[in-house]
LOBA-654425 format. One line per 8 residues: number of its first residue (from 1); their letters; for each residue x, y, z of C-alpha. Coordinates in Angstrom, 2 decimals, decimal comma. Example, Ala and Ser with C-alpha at 12.3 -4.5 7.8 and 13.67 -1.06 7.14 Angstrom:
2
1> AS> 12,30:-4,50:7,80 | 13,67:-1,06:7,14
***
This chain:
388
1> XXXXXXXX> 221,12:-9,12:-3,41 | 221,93:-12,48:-1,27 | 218,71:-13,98:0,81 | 219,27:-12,18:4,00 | 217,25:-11,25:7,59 | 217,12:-8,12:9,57 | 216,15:-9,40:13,67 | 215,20:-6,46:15,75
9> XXXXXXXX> 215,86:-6,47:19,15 | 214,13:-6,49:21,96 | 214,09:-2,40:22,54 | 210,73:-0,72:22,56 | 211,59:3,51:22,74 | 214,31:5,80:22,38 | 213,46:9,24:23,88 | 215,80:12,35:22,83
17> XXXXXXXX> 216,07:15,89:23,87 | 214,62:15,62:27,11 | 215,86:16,12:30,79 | 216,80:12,59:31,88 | 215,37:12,78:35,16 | 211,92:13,52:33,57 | 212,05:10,84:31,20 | 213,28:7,96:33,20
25> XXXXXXXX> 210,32:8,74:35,59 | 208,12:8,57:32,89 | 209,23:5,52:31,73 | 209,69:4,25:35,12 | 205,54:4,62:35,52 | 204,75:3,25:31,72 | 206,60:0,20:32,96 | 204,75:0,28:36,24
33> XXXXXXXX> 208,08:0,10:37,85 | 208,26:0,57:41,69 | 211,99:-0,17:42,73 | 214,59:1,56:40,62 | 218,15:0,22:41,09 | 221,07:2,50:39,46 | 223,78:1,45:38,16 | 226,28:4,65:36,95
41> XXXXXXXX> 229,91:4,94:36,42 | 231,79:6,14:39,61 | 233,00:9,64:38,26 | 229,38:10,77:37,03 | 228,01:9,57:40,67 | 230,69:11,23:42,39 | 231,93:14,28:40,96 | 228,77:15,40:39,49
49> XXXXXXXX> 225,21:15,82:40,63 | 223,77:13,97:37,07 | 222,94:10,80:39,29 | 221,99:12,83:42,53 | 219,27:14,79:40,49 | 217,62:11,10:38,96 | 217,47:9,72:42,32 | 215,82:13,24:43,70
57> XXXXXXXX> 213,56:12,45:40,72 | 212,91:9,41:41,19 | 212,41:9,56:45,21 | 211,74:6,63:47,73 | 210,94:4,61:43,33 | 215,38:4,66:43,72 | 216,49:1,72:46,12 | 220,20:1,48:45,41
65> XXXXXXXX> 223,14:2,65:44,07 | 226,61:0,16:42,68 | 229,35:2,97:41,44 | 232,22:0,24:41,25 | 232,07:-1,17:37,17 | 235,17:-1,43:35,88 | 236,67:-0,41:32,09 | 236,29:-3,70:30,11
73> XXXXXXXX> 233,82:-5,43:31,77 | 235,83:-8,18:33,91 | 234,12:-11,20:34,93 | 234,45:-10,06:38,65 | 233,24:-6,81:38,29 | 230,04:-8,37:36,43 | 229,44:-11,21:39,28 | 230,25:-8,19:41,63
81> XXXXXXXX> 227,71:-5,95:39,87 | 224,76:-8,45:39,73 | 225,46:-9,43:43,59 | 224,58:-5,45:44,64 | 221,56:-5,76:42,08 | 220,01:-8,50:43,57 | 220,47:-7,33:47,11 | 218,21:-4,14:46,81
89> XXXXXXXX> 215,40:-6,77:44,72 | 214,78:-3,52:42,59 | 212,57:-4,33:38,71 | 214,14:-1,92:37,18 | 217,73:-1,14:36,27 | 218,39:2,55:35,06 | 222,08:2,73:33,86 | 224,15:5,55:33,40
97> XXXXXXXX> 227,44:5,89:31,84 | 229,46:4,61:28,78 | 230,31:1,67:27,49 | 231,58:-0,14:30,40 | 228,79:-0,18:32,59 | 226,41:-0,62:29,95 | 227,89:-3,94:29,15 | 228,76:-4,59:32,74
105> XXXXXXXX> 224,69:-4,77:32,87 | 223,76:-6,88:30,04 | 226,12:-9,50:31,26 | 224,79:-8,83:34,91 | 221,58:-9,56:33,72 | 222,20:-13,28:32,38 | 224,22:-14,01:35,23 | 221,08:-13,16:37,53
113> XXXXXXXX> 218,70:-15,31:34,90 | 220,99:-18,05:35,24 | 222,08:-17,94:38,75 | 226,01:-17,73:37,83 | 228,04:-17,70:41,16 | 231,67:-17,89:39,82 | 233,96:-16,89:36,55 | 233,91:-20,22:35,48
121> XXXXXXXX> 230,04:-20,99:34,82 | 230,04:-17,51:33,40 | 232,34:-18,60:30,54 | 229,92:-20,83:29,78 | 227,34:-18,72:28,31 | 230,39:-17,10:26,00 | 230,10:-17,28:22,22 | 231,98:-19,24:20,38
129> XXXXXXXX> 232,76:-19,61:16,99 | 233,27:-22,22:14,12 | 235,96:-22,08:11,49 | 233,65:-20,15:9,35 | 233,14:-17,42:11,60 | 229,82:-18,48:12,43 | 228,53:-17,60:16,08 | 227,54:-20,04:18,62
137> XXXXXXXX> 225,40:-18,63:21,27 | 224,38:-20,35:24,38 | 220,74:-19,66:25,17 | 220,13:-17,94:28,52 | 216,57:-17,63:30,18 | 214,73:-13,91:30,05 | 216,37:-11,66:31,77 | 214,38:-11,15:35,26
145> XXXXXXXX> 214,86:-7,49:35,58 | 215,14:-5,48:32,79 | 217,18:-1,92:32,22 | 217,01:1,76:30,51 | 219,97:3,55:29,55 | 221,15:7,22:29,40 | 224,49:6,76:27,84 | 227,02:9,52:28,42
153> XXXXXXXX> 229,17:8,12:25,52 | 228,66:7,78:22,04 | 229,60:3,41:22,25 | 226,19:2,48:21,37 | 226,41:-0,20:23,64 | 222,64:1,02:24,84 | 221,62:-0,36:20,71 | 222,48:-3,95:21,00
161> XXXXXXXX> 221,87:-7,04:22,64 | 226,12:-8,12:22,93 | 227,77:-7,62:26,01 | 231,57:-7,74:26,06 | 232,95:-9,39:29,21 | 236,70:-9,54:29,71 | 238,09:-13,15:31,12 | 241,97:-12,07:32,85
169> XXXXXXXX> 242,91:-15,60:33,27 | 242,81:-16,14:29,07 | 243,07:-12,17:28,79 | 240,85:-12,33:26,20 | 237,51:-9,75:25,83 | 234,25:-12,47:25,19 | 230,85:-11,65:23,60 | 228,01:-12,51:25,52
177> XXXXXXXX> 223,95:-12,42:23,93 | 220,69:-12,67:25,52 | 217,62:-11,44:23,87 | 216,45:-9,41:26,38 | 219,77:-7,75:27,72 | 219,36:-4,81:25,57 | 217,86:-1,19:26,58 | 213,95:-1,79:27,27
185> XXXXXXXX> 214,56:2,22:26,73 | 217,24:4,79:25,62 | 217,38:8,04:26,97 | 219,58:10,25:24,91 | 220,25:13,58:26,97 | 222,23:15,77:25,72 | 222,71:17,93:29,09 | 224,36:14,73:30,99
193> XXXXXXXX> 227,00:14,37:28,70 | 228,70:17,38:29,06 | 230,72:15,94:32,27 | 232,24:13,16:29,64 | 235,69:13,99:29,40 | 236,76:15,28:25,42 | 238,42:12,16:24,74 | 235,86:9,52:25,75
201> XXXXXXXX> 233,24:11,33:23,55 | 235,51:11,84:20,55 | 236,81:8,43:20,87 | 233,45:6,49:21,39 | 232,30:8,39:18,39 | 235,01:6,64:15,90 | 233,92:3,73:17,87 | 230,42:4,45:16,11
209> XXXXXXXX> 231,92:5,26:13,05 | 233,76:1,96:13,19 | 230,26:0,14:13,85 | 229,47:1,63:10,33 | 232,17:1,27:8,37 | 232,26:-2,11:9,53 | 228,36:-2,82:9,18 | 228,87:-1,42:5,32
217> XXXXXXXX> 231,85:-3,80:4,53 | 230,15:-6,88:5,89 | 230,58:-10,54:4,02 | 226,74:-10,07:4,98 | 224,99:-6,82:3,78 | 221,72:-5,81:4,75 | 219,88:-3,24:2,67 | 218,12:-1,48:5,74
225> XXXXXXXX> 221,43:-1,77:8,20 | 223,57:0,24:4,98 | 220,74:2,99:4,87 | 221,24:3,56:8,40 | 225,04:3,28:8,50 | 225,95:5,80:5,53 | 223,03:8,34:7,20 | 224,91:7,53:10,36
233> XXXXXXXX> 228,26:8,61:9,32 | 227,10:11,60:7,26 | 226,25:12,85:10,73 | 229,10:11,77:12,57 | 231,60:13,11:10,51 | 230,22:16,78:10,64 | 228,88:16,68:14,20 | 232,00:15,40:15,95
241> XXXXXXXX> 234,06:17,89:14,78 | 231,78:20,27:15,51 | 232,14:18,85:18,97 | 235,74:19,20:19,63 | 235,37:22,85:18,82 | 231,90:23,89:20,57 | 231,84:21,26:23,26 | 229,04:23,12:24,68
249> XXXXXXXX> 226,69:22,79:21,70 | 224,21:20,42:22,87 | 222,39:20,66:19,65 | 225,56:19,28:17,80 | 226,18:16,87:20,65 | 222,72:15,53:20,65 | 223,72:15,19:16,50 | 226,42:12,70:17,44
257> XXXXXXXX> 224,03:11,02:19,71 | 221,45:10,27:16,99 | 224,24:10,08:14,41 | 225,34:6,37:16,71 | 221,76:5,62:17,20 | 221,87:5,18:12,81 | 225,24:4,15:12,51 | 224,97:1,25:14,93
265> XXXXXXXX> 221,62:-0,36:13,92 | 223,90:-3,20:12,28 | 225,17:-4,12:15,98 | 224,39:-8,18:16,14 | 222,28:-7,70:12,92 | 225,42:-8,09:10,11 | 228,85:-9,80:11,19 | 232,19:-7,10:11,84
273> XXXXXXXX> 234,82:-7,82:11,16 | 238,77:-7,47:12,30 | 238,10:-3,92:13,42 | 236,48:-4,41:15,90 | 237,97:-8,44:17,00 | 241,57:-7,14:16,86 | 240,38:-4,27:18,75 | 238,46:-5,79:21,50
281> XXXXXXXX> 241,71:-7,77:22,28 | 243,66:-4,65:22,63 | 241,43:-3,50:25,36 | 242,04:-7,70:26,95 | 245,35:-8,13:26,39 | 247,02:-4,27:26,71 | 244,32:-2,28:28,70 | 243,35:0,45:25,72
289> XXXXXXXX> 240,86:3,04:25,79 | 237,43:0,85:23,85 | 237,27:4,30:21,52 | 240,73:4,31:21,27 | 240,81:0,73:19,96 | 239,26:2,09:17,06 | 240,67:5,11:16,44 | 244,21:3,06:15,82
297> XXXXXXXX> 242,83:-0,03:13,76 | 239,83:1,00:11,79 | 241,91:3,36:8,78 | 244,33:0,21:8,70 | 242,17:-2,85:8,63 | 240,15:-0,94:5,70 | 243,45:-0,65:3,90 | 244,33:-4,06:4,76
305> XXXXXXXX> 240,76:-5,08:3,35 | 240,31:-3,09:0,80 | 240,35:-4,94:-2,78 | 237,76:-7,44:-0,77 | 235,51:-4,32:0,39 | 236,24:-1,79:-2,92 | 232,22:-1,34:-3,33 | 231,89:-0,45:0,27
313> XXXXXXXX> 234,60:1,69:0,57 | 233,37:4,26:-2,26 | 229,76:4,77:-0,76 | 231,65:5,17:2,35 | 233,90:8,02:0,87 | 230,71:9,17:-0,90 | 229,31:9,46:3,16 | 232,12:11,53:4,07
321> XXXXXXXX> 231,18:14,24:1,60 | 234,25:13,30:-0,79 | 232,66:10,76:-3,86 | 235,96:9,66:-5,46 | 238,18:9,71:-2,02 | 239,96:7,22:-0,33 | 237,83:5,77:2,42 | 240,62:4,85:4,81
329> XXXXXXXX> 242,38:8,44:4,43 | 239,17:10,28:5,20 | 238,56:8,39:8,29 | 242,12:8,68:9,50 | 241,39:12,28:8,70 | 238,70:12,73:10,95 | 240,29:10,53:13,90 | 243,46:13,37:13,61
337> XXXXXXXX> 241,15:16,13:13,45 | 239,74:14,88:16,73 | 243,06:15,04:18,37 | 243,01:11,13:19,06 | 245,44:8,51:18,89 | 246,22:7,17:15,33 | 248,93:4,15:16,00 | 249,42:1,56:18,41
345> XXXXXXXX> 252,61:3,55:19,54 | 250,63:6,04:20,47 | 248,36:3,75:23,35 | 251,69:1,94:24,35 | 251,16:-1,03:22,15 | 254,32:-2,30:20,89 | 255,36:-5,46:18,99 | 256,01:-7,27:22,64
353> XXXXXXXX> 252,15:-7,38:22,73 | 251,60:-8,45:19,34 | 251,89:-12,76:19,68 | 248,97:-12,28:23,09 | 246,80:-10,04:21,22 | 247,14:-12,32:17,64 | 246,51:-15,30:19,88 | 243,63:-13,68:21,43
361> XXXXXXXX> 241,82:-12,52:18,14 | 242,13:-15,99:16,33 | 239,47:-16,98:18,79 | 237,15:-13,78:17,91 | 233,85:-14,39:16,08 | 234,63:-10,80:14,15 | 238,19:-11,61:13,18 | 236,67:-14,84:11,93
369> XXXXXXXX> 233,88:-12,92:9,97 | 236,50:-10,40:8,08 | 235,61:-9,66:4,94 | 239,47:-10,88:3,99 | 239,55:-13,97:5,66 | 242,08:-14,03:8,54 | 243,13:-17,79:8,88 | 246,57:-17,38:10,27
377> XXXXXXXX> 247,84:-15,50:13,84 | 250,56:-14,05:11,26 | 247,59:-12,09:9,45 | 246,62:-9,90:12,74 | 250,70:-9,41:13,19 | 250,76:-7,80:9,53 | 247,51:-5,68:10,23 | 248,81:-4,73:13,72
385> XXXX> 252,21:-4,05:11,93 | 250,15:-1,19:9,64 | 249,02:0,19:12,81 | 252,65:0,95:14,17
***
């Protein structure tokens, strides 16, 4: 086993099981928190009473209200998003959604340490990376206001530190890090996720499987990261298609949602790889789904990968309840049994997109960090080409 570090992340509880109401007010007074600013996803807030009930909850503690995040994460929306938080002064953010406001947050948050004003300084605090794949991260002060999440997908973007930001002038989706951007607390309701629509959940959840798989394969293992990821997908594999059949199980659903909690705990701990950087530019350059990003790549970058990743890929089969199998088949097996997308045809991607999206991964910390090493735009074009 290579020298190696596990950093844990600045996240101090993750509460399941219970009414989300209940436990954001309790964790409103361990915090001591008096002015409770919620941030939720526009559908949830609108067209069901999941964020009405909190702020009944919650009382004259819940001081405002921004609906208006946007899929992706665009720089606007985020300058947009911190503007309405620091109008209301709250000292406590309570999120509610999936993916997209989740990150929308965690980039909020540097942009109110920092005291960003336009697109441009944001950019600024974007990593970069080296030839080697190697991550440079600009520093950002503490966060000044700190949030909880109750996710309503199964991203995981409540686990990690990384917020993705989308830039449309270089259409191109950035990473952005900050140690204390994270969750202070997960809340992992079952009950509130029923209003998800079936393909966000199933989706998100290959997005969780594709945090393992990925996590597993890594140029840069970690013992305690593996543990979780294999438990993580033992679960995911049974409970999500459990969940496309009994979507009203919220014992299976709260599975799933404990199932991502494992199979993401290598989120900014072990380096991804194309997965997830070809993916993220899919969302940038063509507009698809996040979960669907990964329900179209993932089976073909492990192909693509696998005489680099052979090890991997049997104690990932082994996970799936099939020792012997072929890793890529059985997760291509599960994405069809979901009912989602399996090729880029399938989300409108076609080779007219391929040169922006090639382009736009080259410059990906992940892409950099595959397993194979990707050196050449003409590499993505022959993974994308699988994914046809």
């Amino acid at each position: 086993m290579k020298p190696g570090k596990y950093s844990f992340i600045q996240q101090e509880q993750v509460i399941w099981g219970r009414p989300a109401a209940d436990a954001i007010a309790d964790v409103a007074d361990e915090l001591g928190a008096k002015r409770l600013f919620i941030v939720a996803s526009k559908t949830l807030n609108r067209k069901t009473d999941v964020v009405a009930t909190i702020r009944a909850r919650l009382g004259a503690r819940a001081v405002g209200l921004f609906d208006e995040t946007e899929e992706h994460s665009p720089q606007g929306s985020v300058l947009r998003t911190a503007a309405a938080i620091a109008a209301d002064s709250p000292d406590l953010i309570v999120t509610i959604g999936g993916g997209s406001p989740i990150d929308t947050v965690k980039v909020a948050q540097i942009v109110l340490a920092e005291g960003i004003e336009t697109e441009a300084q944001l950019s600024a605090y974007r990593v970069t990376t080296n030839a080697d794949g190697s991550w440079n991260t600009p520093k950002s002060k503490p966060s000044p206001i700190r949030q909880i999440v109750v996710p309503t997908t199964l991203s995981a973007a409540e686990f990690s530190n990384i917020g993705g930001s989308t830039d449309r002038v270089r259409q191109v989706k950035d990473l952005y890090v900050g140690k204390t951007i994270c969750a202070q607390a997960v809340i992992l309701d079952p009950a509130v996720t029923v209003h998800t629509p079936e393909w966000l959940w199933l989706s998100t959840g290959i997005r969780a499987v594709d945090h393992a798989v990925e996590s597993i394969c890594s140029r840069t293992p970690n013992p305690f990261v593996d543990a979780g990821s294999l438990e993580g997908l033992k679960m995911l594999s049974a409970s999500l298609r459990a969940n496309r059949h009994a979507p009203g199980d919220l014992d299976m659903r709260l599975q799933s949602q404990l199932g991502v909690w494992l199979a993401s705990i290598g989120i900014g701990r072990v380096e991804w790889g194309a997965s997830h950087g070809i993916g993220h530019q899919l969302g940038g350059v063509a507009g698809v789904a996040h979960g669907h990003t990964s329900c179209v790549m993932l089976p073909n970058v492990m192909r693509w990968n696998r005489e680099h990743v052979a090890e991997p890929l049997s104690r990932i089969a082994t996970a799936f309840g099939a020792p012997g199998g072929d890793a890529p088949d059985l997760v291509q097996a599960l994405i069809r049994d979901l009912g989602m997308p399996t090729t880029l045809g399938e989300v409108k991607v076609g080779r007219e997109h391929f040169d922006r999206i090639a382009a736009a991964a080259m410059q990906s910390p992940m892409v950099k960090a595959n397993p194979r090493p990707i050196t050449d735009p003409a590499q993505v074009r022959e993974i994308l080409e699988l994914a046809l």
